[in-house]
Every structure is written in C-alpha cells, then in structure tokens.
N, C-alpha and C positions, 0 to 999 in steps of 0.2 A: 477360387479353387486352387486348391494349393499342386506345384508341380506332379506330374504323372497318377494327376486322380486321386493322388494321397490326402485323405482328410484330417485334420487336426483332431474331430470329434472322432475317428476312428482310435485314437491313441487312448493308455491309461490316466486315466489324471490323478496324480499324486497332491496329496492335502499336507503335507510335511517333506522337508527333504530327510534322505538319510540319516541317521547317527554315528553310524557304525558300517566298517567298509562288509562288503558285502562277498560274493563269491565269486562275480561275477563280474564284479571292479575289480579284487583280485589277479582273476585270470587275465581282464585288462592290462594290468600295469606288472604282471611278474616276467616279463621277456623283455623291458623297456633295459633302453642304457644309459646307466645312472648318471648322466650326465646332460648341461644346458645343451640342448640343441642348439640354439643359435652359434656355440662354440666351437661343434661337434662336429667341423665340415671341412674339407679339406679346401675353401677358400681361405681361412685362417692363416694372417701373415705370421710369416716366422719371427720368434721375439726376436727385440731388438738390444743392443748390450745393454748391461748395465752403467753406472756410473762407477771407473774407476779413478783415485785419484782426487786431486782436489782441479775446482772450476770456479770461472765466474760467471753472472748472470746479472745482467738489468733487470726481469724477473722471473721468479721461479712459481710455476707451477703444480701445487703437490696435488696426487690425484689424476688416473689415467681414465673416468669417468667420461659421461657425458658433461657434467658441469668445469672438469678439469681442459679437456677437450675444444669446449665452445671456448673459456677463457685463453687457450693458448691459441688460436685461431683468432680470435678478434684483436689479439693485443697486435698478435703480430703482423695482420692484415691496417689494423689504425695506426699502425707506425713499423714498416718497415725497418728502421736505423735499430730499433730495440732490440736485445737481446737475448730472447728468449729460451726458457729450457722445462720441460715438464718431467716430473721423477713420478715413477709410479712403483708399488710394492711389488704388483704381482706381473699380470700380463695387463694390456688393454682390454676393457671392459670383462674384465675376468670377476666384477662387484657386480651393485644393483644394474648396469649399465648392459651388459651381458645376459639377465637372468629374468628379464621383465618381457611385458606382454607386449609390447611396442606401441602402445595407445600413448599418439603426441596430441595431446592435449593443447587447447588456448589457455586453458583456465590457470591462474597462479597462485590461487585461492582453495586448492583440493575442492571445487566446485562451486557453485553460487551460493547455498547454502550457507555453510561455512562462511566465503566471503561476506555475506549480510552480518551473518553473526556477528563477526567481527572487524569486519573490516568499511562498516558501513556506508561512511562521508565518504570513502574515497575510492571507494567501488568503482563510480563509474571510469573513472579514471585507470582502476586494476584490468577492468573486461577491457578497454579501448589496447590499453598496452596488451594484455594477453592475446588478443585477435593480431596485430600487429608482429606480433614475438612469432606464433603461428605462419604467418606469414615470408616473415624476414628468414626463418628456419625452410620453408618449403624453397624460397630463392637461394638462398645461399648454397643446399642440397644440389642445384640445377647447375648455378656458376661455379661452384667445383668440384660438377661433374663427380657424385657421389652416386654411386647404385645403391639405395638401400630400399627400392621395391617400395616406394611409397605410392599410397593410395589414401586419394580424399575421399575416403568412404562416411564421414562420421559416428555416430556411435546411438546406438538405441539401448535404452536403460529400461529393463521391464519389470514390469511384475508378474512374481513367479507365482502369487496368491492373488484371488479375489481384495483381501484386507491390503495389501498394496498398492490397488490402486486410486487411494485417497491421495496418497504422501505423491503420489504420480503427479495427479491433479494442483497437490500444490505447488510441487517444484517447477510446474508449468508456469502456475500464477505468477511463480515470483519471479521468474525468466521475464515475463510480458511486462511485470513491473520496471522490468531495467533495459527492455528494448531488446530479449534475446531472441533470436530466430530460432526458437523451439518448436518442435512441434507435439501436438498428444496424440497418440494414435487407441482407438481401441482396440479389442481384441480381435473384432473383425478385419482392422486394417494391417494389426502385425503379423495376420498370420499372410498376407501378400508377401510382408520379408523375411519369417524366418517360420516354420511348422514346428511347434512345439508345446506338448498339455503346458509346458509352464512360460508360458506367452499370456499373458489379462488384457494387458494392455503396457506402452510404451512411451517414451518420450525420447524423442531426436534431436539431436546436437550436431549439426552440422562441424562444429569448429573440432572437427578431429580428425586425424589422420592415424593411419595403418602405417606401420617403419618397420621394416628389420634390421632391429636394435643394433647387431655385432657389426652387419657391412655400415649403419653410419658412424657408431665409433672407429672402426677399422679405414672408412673415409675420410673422418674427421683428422686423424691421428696423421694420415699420407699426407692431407693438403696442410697441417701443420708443420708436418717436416720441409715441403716443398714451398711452403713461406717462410723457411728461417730456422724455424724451433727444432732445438735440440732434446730428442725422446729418449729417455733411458728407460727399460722395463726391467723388474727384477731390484730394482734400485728405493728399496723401503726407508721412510727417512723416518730415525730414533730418535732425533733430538734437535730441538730449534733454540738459540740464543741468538739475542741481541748486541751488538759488538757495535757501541759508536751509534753511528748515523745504518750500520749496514747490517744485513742478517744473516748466521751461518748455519749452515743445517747439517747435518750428520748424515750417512748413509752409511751400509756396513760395510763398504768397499770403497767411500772417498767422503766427500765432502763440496758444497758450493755456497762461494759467498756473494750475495748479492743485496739488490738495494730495498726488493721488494716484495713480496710470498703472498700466493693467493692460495689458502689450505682447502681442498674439497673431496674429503676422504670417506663421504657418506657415511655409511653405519663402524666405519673401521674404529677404534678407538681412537678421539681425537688428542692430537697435538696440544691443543690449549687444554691444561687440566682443568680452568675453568667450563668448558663447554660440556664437562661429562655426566653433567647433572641435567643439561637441557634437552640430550637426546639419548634415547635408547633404542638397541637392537630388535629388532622382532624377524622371527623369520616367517616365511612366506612361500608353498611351491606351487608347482606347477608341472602340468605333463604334455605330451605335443604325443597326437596322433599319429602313423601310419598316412599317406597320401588318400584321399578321400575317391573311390570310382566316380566318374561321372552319374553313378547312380544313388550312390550315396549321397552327394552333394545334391542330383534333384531332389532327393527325398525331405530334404528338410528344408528346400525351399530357401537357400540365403544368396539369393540372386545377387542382391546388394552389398553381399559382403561388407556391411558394419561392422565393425565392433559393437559386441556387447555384453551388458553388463547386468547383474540383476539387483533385484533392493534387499534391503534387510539389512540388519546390522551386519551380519557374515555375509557377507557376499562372494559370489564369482567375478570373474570378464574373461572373456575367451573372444577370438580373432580367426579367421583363415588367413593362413600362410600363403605365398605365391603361387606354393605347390600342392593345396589345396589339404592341406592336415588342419588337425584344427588343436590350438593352444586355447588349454582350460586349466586355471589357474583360480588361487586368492582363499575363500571360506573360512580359515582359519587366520589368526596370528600368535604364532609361538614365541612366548619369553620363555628364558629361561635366568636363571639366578645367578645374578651376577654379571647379564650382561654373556652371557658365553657366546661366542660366535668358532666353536671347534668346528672347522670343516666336515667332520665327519655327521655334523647333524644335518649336511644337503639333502641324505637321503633319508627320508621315513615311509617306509611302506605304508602303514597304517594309513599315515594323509591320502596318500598316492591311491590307496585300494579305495577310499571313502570318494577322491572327487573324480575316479572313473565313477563311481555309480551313481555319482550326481551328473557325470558328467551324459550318461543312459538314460536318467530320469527328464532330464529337457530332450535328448532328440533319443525316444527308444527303438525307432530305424536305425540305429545304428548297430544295434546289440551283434557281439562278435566281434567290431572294429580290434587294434591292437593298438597298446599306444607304443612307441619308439624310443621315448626318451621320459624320463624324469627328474627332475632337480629342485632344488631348494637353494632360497638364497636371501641375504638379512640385508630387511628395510629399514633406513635411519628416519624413525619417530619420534615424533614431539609433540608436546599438548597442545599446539594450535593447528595441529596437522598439515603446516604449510612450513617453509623453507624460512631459515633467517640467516641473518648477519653477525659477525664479528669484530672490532675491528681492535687490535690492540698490539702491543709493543711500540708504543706513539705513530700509530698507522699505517708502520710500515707492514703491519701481517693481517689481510683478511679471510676470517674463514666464510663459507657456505655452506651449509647443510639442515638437516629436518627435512627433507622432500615430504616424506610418508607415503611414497608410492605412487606420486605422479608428477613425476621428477622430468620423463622426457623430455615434455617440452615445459616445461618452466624451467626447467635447468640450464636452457639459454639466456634466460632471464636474468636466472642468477648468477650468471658468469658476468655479464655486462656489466651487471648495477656493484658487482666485486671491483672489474676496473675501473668503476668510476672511485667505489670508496678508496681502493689504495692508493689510487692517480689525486687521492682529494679535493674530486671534481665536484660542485653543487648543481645536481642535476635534477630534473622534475625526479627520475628514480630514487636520488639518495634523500629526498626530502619527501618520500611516504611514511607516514607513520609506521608502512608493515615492516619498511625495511630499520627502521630508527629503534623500534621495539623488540624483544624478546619472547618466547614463550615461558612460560611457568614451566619451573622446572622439578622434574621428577623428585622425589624425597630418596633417602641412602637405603642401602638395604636393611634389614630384612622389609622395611616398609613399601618401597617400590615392587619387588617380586610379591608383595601379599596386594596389594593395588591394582597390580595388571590381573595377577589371576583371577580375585573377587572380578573385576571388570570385566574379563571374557566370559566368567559364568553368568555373569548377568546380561551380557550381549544374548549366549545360548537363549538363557528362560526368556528373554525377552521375543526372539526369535519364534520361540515355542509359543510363547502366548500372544498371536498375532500382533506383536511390535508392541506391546504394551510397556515400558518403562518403568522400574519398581524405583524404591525411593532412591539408592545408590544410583542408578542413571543419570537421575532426575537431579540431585545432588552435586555431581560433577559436569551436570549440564550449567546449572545454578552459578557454578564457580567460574565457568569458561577452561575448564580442564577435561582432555579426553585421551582416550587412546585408538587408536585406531590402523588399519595395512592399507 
C-alpha cells in the first residue's frame, strides 16, 4: 500500500509521454529563476583572481570541472614537492559540473550495456575499477571533509511502459552475466519505492550515489588550494605551444610556463584542434522544484530516495535534493549548427514547459507544485558515449573528455588515468584498450548537424513506436556509432 492510503491504480495512466509543453507545465516553470540551482545559493565562494602576469608550473591544470578538480587534488596529494596550478575560464563548476543531476555513478562505460558493446574482454576489469573509483570518491569526500550531502541511495531505472519492460529484463540478464548486484523489481514492488502510473517495473543499481554537484566542486577546489594548488578563475586559456622540453599557455591577462598540461574543458571548444571532430556539444535542461511538504513527499511514496531514471531512447532522471525539491531533468538533446554553445541558449521555455508536464505525468499528486529554477547546460558527446584520452605534444599535454553525461563519477577516473599518461606511467589504467582507443569521430558540417538531427527524429518515432528501431538506428547501431545526453 502505498503511503497515506494513496493508490497507484487510483492515478491516470498515460500510454505516451507528452509532445508538446502543456498549460499546466507552463504555469509550472513561468516564475522559475532562470538560473542552475546548484549555483544559485548564497553558499557559493567568492571568485577567486584571475591569472595576472606570467608564472610557472610543474603542472598545469586547464578546466575548473569535476575532471580538472579531481586531477589537481590527486596530483598534489601524490606528490606534495609539485607544483601545481589549475586555470579555469569561468567560475568553478559554472560547465557540466555545476548544471547536472548529481547521480555519481560506478560505471565508466555510460552503463553495462554500452560497456559489453564495446568494451567486452575487459569489462570485467572496467566494473572492478569503476566500483573501486566509487568507492575511493565516497572516502576521499569524508578525509577532506567535503559537505556535498551525499547519500548511497542508488538508482532505479523504470519503465514508464508496459513494452519497457522486456529491455528491463534484459539489462538484468546481462548484469547477472557479469556478477552485478542488480536487482528486477516488478510493478508491484516499485510501487513500495516510488507511486507513479509510469512505474511497470524497475531495476536497482546499488552502485550509485546522490551528490550535490556545486558543494563537491566548491570542496574539491578548497582542499586543492589547501594542498598547494594554485586556483585562478576567470582565467580562459587561448592558446597552447610547445617551447623545448616545456609548455606555454596564454590567458588574457598573463601566461604560465610549465613542464606538463592536463586539458579538461568538457564540451568547451577544445584546445587541441585535432579533438574537434571527436566531440560535440549538445545541450541538455533541467528544472528543480519548490521544497516538497511532507505531504507531498508521502504522496509519492520515495521513501528511498533513489535516484531515477526512465528508459527509452529519450529519457529523464530526477533526484530529491537534501531539501526535499525534486531535480527533473534530460528527454531531449539539442544540437545546434555548428557546435553553438551561446549562453543565451540555457534557457528554453518550450523544454522547461514540456518536462514540467512530464514531470505531472509520473507523479500527478503533485499538480500545482512550482518549480524554482530552470537552466540548461552543454554535454561533451562522443560516439562511444564514454570519455577518452589524448595524448600529444610528445606527452607532455593530456586531454580528457566525451563524458556524455555521466561524468561525476567516472571523472575521477579520468583524472587519475590523465596523471598516469602525462607522468608516462604504465599502469593496469593506461594499458586498457578504452583508454589507448578513440571514438569515431563526427563528420564536418553541414553533414554532422544533418546526422544528429535525422538521429533525434528517429530516437522520437522510435520512442513513439514502442522502441522499435527503423533502418537508420539500426545502421549506426551496425557501425558502433551513436549519439546520445
């Protein structure tokens, strides 16, 4: 029985989501303020200078992310004597690091899925490190005394349809095949965690945690400074040359030359003009509700406070906050032509008004709710949907990037297996195939913007006609090329 007598079969059940924002979503998201909540609080430290002047550096890290972040913390933690400095453009985590759903993930593979697909022989080997990486990030949080409100809640992935709950069944399978402590719930059991017509059924993933994103950037960045590293914000770097044995980078107010660069500027336009072909921008929003009443909250029943997530090619994932709002986010991914990343596209009503009323259609006890905030912000994608390597200027410059949107926690990952390759260390990490390989990279324009759009219409029909895959799908499935938020 679900809390205060409330029944699931008392609710509407919707056969389709939404297409088109509604009046009622609308009215939802027209008094939000157009800006990330996580950023949006007066815990937010005050920037820090920029870089004036020219400096030197043992090494420099570009990117004030979570991947820039964990890299300037681990270096300077594995060798105090070093000299560390991290430059970032804007503020801290003012990119994907600031504007995401805070679901820290084990997986480094954008799921198991995916990982089989391609990453098969050495899978077992990715899940042991990704549980581990999981791990070392929830410790390391604790040793320097970071508040970022974490909670092991882990994450239930449902089906919002009937026709969903095959692809459920099989990602179970394939979990049991590699030893994952998944679990399947049916519908009668999900609705014990969360009361919703678009609940069929579930599958559990223990290995995830709940974070608020801004306070562990904002953490990470304090215990960087207080082990050594030198933080500049506001401090965008235009230009990188090789000089000798050392590297010098440019910023618009100084310069630093040092011995070694680890570049992680996520969906920012990268540094190396070779990398511009491997990822592209897409953006991505999300809304945070109003403080949930304690009667609200019993109403839907999310005792457990999961994260989660639904299927489909489009999807959501939505989270409760500390403070009991709830962050609903994802369904769409917008390109646009050319790569545009103008700030001014954070805000889109239209998204905003459509995933209020998806956001009605999973919990319709809520109708009325307000949401608080809205924002938009661009994920750095790639056709294997998972994070790669760079390494060049004869080693001494590694980039990381490709997350595609589940970056938290493998962006630990990717910091580490960064200081191994520029330190030119051979470690089990720098001798995986995932990290040694590339993804196929997007074709030039106009053929990349005619690629992704064809591709999002066919995620929709496909969506529409209960996941059925038409030949284009099926085709870029063929090739081991996708697009994906």
């Amino acid at each position: 029985m679900a809390p205060n007598n409330f029944h699931a079969a008392s609710l509407d059940r919707s056969d389709s989501w939404a297409e088109a924002p509604t009046a009622r979503g609308t009215a939802m998201v027209s008094g939000a303020t157009p800006a990330p909540y996580w950023l949006d609080r007066p815990g937010r430290p005050e920037p820090r200078p920029r870089l004036a002047g020219q400096a030197s550096a043992d090494l420099v890290v570009v990117g004030g992310g979570f991947t820039g972040l964990w890299t300037a913390v681990q270096a300077a933690e594995a060798d105090p004597e070093r000299s560390v400095m991290l430059l970032e453009g804007d503020r801290i985590a003012e990119g994907a690091s600031g504007r995401n759903g805070g679901f820290c993930s084990a997986s480094l593979t954008h799921g198991l899925s995916n990982g089989i697909d391609r990453y098969a022989d050495e899978l077992p080997t990715l899940l042991r490190m990704g549980v581990a990486t999981l791990e070392e990030i929830e410790s390391t949080i604790t040793r320097l005394g970071i508040d970022a409100d974490v909670e092991h809640t882990g994450e239930l992935d449902l089906a919002s349809f009937d026709w969903q709950v095959p692809d459920l069944e099989e990602a179970y399978a394939q979990g049991k095949r590699f030893d994952q402590p998944l679990r399947l719930l049916d519908a009668d059991e999900v609705a014990k965690h969360v009361t919703s017509p678009m609940a069929h059924g579930a599958v559990y993933d223990p290995d995830v945690m709940m974070i608020d994103p801004a306070k562990l950037a904002w953490g990470l960045a304090a215990a960087a400074e207080r082990l050594g590293v030198r933080v500049h914000e506001h401090s965008e770097v235009t230009a990188i040359a090789s000089v000798g044995d050392r590297v010098h980078l440019t910023t618009g107010y100084g310069g630093v030359d040092t011995a070694k660069v680890v570049i992680a500027t996520a969906a920012s336009k990268p540094l190396r003009r070779k990398l511009r072909y491997l990822m592209v921008p897409v953006w991505d929003y999300a809304l945070m509700t109003e403080p949930l009443t304690e009667k609200q909250l019993a109403s839907i029943g999310w005792s457990g406070r999961q994260g989660l997530a639904d299927s489909g090619n489009r999807f959501h994932y939505f989270r409760l906050t500390a403070d009991d709002r709830i962050l609903f986010g994802g369904w769409d991914a917008v390109y646009h032509y050319g790569g545009d990343t103008d700030p001014r596209r954070a805000q889109r009503p239209s998204e905003f008004g459509l995933l209020a009323e998806h956001l009605l259609q999973v919990f319709p006890q809520l109708e009325g709710i307000k949401a608080s905030h809205t924002w938009g912000g661009i994920i750095d994608t790639c056709s294997r949907f998972n994070n790669f390597w760079d390494v060049s200027m004869g080693g001494k410059v590694v980039s990381v990037l490709g997350f595609t949107g589940l970056g938290v926690g493998a962006s630990h990952f990717g910091a580490r297996t960064a200081l191994d390759l520029v330190d030119g260390l051979d470690t089990e990490r720098t001798r995986l195939k995932m990290v040694q390989s590339k993804p196929i990279p997007f074709p030039p324009e106009p053929l990349r913007w005619f690629g992704i759009t064809v591709t999002r219409h066919q995620f929709a029909r496909a969506d529409r006609n209960k996941g059925k895959r038409g030949l284009w799908l099926k085709a870029m499935d063929a090739a081991g090329i996708g697009f994906d938020s």
